[in-house]
C-alpha positions as CSV (number, residue, x, y, z in Angstrom):
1,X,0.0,0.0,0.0
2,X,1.4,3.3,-0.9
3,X,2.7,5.9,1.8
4,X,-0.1,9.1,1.8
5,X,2.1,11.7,2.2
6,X,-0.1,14.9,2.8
7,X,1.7,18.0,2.0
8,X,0.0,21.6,3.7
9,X,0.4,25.0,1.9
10,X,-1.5,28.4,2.8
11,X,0.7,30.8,0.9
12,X,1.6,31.4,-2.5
13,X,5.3,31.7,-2.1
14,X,5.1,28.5,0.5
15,X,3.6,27.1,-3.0
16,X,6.3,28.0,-4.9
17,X,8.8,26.0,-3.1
18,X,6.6,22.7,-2.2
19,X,5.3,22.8,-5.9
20,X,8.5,20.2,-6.9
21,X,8.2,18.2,-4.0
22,X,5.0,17.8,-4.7
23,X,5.8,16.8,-8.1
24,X,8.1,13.9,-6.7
25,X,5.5,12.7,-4.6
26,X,2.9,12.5,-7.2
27,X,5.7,11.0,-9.9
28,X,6.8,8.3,-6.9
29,X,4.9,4.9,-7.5
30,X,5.6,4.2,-3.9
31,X,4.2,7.4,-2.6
32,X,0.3,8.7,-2.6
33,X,0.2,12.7,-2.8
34,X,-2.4,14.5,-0.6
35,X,-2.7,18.1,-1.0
36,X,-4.6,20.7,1.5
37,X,-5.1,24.1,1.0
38,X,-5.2,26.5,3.2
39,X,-5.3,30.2,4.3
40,X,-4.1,32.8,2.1
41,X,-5.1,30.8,-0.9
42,X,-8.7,30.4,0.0
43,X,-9.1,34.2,0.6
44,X,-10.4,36.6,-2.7
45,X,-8.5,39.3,-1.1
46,X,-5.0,37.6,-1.5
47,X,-5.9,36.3,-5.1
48,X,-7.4,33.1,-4.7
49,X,-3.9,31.3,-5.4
50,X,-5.6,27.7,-4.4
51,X,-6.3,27.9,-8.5
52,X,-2.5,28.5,-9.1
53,X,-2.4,24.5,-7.5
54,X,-4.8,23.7,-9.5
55,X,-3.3,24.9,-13.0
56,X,-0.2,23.0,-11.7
57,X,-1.9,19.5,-12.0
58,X,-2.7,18.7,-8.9
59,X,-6.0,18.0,-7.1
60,X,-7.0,19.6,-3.9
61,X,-7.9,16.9,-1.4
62,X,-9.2,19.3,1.2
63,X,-9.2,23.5,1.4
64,X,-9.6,24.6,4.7
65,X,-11.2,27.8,5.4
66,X,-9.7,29.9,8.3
67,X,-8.7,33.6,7.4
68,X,-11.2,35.6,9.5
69,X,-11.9,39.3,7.7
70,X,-9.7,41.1,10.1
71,X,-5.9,41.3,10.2
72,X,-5.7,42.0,14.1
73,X,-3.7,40.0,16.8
74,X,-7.1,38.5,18.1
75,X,-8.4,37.7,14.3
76,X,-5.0,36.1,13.6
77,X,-5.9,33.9,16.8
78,X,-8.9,33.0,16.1
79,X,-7.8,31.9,13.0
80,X,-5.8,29.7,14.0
81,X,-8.4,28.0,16.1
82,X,-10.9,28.0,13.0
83,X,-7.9,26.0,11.3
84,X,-7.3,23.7,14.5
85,X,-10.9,22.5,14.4
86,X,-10.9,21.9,10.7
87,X,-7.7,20.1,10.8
88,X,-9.0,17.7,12.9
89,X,-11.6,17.4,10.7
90,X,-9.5,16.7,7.5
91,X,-6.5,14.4,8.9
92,X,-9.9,12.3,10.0
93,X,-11.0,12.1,6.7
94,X,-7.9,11.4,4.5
95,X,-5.8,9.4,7.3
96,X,-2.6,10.6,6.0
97,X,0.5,8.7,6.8
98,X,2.7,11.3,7.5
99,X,2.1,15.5,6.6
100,X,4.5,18.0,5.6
101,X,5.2,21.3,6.6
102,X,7.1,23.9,5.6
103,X,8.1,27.0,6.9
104,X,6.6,29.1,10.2
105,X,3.1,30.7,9.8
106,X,0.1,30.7,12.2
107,X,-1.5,28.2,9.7
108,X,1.5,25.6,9.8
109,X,1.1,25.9,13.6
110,X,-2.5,24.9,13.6
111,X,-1.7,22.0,11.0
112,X,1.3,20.6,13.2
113,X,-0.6,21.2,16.8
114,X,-3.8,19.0,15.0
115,X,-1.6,16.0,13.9
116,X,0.3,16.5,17.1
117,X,-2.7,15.3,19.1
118,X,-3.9,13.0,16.5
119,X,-0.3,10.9,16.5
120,X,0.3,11.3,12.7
121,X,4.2,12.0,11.9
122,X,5.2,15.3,11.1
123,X,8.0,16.9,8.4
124,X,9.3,19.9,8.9
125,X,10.9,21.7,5.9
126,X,13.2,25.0,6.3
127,X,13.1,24.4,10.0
128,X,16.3,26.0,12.1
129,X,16.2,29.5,11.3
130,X,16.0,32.7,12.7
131,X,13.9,35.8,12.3
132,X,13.9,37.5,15.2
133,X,12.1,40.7,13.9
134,X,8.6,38.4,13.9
135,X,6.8,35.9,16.2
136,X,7.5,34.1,13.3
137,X,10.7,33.0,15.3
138,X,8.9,30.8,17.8
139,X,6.2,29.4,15.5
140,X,8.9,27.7,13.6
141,X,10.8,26.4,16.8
142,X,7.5,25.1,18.2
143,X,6.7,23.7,14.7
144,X,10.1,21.8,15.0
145,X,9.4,20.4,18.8
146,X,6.2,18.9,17.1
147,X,7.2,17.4,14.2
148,X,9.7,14.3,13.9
149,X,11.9,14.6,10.2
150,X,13.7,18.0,9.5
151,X,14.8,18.9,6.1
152,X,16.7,21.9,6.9
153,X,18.8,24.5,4.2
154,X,21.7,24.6,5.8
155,X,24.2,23.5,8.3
156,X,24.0,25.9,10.8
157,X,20.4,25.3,10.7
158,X,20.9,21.4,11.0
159,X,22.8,22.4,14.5
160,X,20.2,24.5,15.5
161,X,17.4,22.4,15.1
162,X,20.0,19.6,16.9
163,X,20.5,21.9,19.8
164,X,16.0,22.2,20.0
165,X,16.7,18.6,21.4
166,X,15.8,16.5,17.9
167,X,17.7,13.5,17.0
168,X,20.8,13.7,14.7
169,X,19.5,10.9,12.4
170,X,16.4,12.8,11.8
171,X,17.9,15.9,10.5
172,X,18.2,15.8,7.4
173,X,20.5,18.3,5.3
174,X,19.0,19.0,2.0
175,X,19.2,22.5,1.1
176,X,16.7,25.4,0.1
177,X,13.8,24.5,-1.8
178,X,14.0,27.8,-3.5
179,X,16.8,26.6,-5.7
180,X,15.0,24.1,-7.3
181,X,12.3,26.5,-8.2
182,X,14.9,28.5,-10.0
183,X,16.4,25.8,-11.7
184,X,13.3,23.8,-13.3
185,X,11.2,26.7,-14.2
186,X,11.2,27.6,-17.9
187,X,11.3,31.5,-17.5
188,X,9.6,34.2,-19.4
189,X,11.6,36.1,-22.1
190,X,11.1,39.9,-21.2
191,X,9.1,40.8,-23.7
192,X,6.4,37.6,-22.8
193,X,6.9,39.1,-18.9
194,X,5.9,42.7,-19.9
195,X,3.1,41.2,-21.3
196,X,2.1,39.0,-18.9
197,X,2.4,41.8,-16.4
198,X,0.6,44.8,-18.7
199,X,3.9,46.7,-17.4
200,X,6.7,47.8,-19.5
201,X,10.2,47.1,-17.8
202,X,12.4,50.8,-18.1
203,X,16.3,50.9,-18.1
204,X,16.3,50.4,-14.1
205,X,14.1,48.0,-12.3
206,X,13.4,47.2,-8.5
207,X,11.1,44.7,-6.8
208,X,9.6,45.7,-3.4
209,X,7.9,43.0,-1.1
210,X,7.4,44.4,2.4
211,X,5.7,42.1,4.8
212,X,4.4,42.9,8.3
213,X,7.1,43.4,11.3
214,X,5.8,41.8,14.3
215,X,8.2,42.2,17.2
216,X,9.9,45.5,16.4
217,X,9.4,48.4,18.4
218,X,8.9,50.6,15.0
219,X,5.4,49.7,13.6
220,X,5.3,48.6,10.2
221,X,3.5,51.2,8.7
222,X,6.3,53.4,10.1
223,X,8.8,51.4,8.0
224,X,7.2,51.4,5.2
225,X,6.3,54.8,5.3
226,X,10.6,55.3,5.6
227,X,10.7,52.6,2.4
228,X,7.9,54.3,0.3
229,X,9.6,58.2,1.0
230,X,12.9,56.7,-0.2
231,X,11.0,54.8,-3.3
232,X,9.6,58.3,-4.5
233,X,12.5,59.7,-4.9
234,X,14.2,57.5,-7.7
235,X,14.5,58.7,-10.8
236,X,13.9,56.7,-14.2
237,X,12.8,53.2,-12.1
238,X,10.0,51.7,-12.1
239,X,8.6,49.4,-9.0
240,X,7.0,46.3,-9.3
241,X,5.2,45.5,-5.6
242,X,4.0,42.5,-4.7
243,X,1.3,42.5,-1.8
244,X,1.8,42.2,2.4
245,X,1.0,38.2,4.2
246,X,-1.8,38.0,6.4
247,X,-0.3,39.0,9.3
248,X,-1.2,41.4,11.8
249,X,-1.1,44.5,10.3
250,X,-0.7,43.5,6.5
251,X,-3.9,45.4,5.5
252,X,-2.5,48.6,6.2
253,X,0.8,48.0,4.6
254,X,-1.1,46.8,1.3
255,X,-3.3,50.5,1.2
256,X,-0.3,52.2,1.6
257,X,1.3,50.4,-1.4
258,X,-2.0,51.0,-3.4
259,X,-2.2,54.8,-2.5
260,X,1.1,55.2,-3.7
261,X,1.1,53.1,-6.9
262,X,-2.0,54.8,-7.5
263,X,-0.4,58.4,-8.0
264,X,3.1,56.8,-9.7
265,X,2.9,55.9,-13.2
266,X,5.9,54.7,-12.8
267,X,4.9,51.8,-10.3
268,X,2.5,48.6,-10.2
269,X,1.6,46.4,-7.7
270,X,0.1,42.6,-7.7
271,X,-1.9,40.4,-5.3
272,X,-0.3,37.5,-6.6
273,X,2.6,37.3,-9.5
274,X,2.4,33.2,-9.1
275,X,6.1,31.5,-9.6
276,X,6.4,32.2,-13.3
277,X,5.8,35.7,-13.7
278,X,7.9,35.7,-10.0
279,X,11.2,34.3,-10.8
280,X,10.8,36.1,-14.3
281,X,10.7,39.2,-12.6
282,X,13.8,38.6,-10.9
283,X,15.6,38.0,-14.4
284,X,15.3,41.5,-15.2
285,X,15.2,44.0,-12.2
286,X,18.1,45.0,-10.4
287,X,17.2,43.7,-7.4
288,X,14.5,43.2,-4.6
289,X,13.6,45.6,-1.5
290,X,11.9,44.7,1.3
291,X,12.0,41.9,4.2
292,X,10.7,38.8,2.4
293,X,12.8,36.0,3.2
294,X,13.0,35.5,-0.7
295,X,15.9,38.2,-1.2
296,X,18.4,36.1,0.9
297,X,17.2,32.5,-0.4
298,X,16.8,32.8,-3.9
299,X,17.8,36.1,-5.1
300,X,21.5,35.6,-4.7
301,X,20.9,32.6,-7.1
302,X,19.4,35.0,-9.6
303,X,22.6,37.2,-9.9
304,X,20.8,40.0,-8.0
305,X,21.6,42.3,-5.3
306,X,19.0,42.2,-1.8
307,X,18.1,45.4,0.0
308,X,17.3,43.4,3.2
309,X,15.2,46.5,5.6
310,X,15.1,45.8,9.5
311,X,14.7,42.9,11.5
312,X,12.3,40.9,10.3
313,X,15.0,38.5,8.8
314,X,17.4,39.2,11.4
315,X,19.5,35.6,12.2
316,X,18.7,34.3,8.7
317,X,22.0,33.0,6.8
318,X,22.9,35.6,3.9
319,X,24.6,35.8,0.6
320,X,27.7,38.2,-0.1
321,X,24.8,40.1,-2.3
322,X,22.5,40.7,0.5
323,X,22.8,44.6,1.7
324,X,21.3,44.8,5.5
325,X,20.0,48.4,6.3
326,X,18.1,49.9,9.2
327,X,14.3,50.7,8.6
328,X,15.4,54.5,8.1
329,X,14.9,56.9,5.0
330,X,18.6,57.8,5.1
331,X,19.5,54.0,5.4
332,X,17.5,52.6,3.2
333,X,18.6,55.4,0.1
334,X,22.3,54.7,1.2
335,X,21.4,51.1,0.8
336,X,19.4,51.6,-2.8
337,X,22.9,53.6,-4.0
338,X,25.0,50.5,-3.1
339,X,22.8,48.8,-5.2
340,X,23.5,50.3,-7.8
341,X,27.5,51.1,-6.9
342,X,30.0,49.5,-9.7
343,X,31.9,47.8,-6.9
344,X,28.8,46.3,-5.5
345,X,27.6,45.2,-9.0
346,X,31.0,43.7,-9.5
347,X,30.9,40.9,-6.8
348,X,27.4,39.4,-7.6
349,X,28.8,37.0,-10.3
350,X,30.6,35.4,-7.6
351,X,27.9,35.4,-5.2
352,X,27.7,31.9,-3.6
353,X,24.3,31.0,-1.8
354,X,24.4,29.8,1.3
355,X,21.3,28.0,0.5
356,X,22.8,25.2,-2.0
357,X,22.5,24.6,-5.5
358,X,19.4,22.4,-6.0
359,X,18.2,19.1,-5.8
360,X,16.6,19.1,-1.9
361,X,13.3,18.1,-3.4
362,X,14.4,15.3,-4.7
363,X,16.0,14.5,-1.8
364,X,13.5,15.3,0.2
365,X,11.2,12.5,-1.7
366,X,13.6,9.8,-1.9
367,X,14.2,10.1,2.3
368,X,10.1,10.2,2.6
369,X,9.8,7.2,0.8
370,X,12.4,5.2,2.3
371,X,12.7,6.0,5.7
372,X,10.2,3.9,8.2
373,X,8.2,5.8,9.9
374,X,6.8,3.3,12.5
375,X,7.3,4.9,16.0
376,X,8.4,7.7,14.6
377,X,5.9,9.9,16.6
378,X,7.8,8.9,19.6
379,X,10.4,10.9,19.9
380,X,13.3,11.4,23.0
381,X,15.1,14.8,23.4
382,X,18.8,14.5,21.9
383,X,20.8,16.4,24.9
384,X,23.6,17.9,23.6
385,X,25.5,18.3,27.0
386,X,25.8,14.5,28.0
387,X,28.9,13.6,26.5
388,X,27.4,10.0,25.4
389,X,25.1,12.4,22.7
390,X,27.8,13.3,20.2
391,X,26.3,14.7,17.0
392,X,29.5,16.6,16.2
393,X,31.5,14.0,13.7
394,X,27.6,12.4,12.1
395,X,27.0,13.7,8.8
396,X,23.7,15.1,7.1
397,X,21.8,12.2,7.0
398,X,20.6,13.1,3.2
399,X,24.3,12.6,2.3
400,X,24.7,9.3,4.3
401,X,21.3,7.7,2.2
402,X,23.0,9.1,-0.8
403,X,26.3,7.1,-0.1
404,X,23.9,4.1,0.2
């Protein structure tokens, strides 16, 4: 009997990198595919991106309908108990064998709190990192105490997630999903892009994705207010946004992007690009502005320079590419002019991604199908300070099944 794997997304960009996982899965004759949809990809406000799943050849299982019409702390709560409930609900009805995960949203919590308590296994993908500007932080390490495989990016993340109290062998080393992405999508010439976009590209180009910042002391509309006063000022650029998560706070943030792309000609803004139009963007702009974790994991791959603003990715691992500045007007234009600095331009040729070169979905699907997972939801804590628990000299895991 084949293995149901059930694989979770609520986001379009979370999407973006499960999409070729979930093409192994489906392509695995040992391995049955479940897919649930969630969230952002339910709601008409974010785009309805559940169809962008759809147009990808897969079928639905379940959609699971918990975005209340606020974007509040106490709507974001409820929220997640709307998604808890309905959970329960779904892993009733499909029985999965094991779920996936990826990532650290309020709806991932809900998914991995549900199977938690119904004794199904858990994955964790991307798990091990820091962002300390969000209370995205400790959703991920709580996601990671809950679940029992990790398929982390990096090494530093593999020690982390060690050092949470998980067992070496079931850390898995597999790199960013992001790169595949990158590598198996067929991209959009320009011309196709400006097209698909109804924008025409101008000599300069900048992408701006500014989500909510949840622990800082600085609101968020205060930083993007900083962001937006520095954006105005460019001269011969134009600005392709992409719209704010649901987080608390996002709906604000996504009215001041359309007040001010509705009085620049020389700006657009989209609910949802979807991959292709995504990654095709990133061929031809100069570079990306914001916080979204996708200017340290992908656009280094991409040959582009990252205006990283604040702390919302504060802790992450970063490219050579990736320019840190303070929420600040002043900071944030001295960051845009390195962007555009010869010497700075220079180095991204040789930028190296700390996030691999490809293939972790492959390996991601190959260690799902072979690995047992009976017991596996009963897990002991690794202790990293008895000197019988060495985890020092054991390799990734992925790399010792690859040896096999």
């Amino acid at each position: 009997m084949n293995r149901k794997i059930c694989i979770i997304t609520g986001t379009r960009a979370e999407f973006g990198l499960l999409r070729w996982l979930m093409q192994e899965v489906q392509a695995s004759s040992a391995l049955q595919l479940q897919v649930v949809a969630t969230g952002m990809h339910l709601s008409p406000e974010f785009g309805l991106t559940y169809k962008e799943i759809e147009q990808a050849g897969f079928t639905i299982d379940a959609k699971i309908e918990m975005l209340v019409s606020a974007d509040t702390a106490t709507a974001v709560t409820k929220s997640m108990g709307l998604g808890l409930i309905s959970y329960a609900d779904t892993y009733a009805r499909l029985a999965p064998d094991l779920i996936v995960v990826l990532g650290d949203r309020f709806e991932i919590f809900a998914a991995a709190a549900a199977a938690l308590i119904a004794g199904i296994p858990v994955a964790h993908l991307h798990g091990g990192e820091t962002t300390e500007g969000a209370f995205d932080e400790a959703i991920r390490h709580s996601i990671t105490k809950m679940s029992h495989l990790h398929f982390v990016a990096a090494e530093e993340y593999r020690h982390r997630v060690i050092q949470l109290g998980e067992q070496p062998e079931r850390v898995f080393l597999v790199g960013g999903l992001g790169i595949d992405a990158i590598k198996r999508t067929a991209l959009l010439t320009r011309e196709e892009l400006e097209k698909s976009i109804d924008f025409k590209l101008a000599a300069r180009n900048l992408m701006i994705t500014f989500h909510p910042v949840t622990l800082d002391d600085q609101n968020s509309a205060q930083q993007m207010s900083e962001l937006l006063t520095a954006l105005d000022e460019l001269q011969d650029t134009n600005l392709i946004f992409t719209m704010p998560n649901a987080d608390t706070g996002g709906r604000e943030l996504s009215s001041m992007v359309e007040s001010f792309v509705a009085t620049h000609k020389n700006a657009r803004t989209y609910t949802s690009l979807g991959q292709l139009r995504y990654l095709s963007c990133l061929q031809y702009v100069d570079g990306v502005i914001g916080n979204s974790s996708s200017g340290l994991t992908e656009a280094p791959s991409m040959g582009i320079g990252t205006v990283n603003i604040g702390d919302r990715q504060k802790g992450r691992l970063s490219a050579s590419s990736v320019i840190h500045c303070a929420p600040t007007l002043d900071s944030i234009r001295e960051a845009i002019a390195k962007l555009y600095d010869s010497s700075y331009k220079s180095i991204l040729p040789q930028t190296v991604n700390p996030y691999g070169d490809g293939g972790a979905s492959k390996k991601i699907a190959d260690i799902l199908r072979n690995t047992s997972i009976e017991n596996l939801t009963k897990k002991s804590f690794f202790d990293i300070h008895v000197p019988s628990q060495s985890y020092s000299s054991i390799p990734p895991h992925a790399e010792i099944m690859n040896r096999q």
